[in-house]
N, C-alpha and C positions, 0 to 999 in steps of 0.2 A: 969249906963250902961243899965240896965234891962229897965229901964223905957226910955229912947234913942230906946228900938229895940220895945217897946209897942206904942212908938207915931207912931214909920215908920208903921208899921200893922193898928192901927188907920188909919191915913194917907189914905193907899192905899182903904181900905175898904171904909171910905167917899168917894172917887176918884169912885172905883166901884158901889158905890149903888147912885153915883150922876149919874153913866152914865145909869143905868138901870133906874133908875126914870125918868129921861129928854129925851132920847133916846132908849125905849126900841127898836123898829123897827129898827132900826142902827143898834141897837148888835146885833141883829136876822140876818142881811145880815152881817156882819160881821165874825158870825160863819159860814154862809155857807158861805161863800171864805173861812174861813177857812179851811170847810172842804173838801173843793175841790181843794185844795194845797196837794203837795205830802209831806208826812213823813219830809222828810229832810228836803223842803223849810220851815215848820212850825220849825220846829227844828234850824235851820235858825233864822229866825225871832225871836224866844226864844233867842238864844243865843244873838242874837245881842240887843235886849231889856234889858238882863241883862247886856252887856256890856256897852251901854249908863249908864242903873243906877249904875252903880260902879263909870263910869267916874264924871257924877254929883256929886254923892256921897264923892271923893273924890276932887276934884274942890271945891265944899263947904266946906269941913273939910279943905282944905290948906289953905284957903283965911279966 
């Protein structure tokens, strides 16, 4: 189990530091919209990112 929640953190951190290597400039306009979304819309956008990965997350655990 422990090591199942160490690959996903792996995982996401490769995923992040692929996108800052390859695109730094991208992320950089990408924060600013972000920060120029109000509160909630970003809160928003969190929640529904987490709710995608739960879905996948379970979508591949059933199958």
């Amino acid at each position: 189990m422990i090591e199942t929640v160490i690959q996903g953190i792996a995982l996401v951190l490769i995923i992040e530091g692929l996108a800052y290597a390859l695109a730094p400039s991208l992320i950089e306009r990408m924060l600013e919209a972000m920060r120029s979304m109000p509160i909630d819309m970003r809160r928003m956008v969190g929640l529904s990112a987490l709710a995608a990965g739960v879905a996948m997350m379970w979508i591949v655990h059933a199958f």
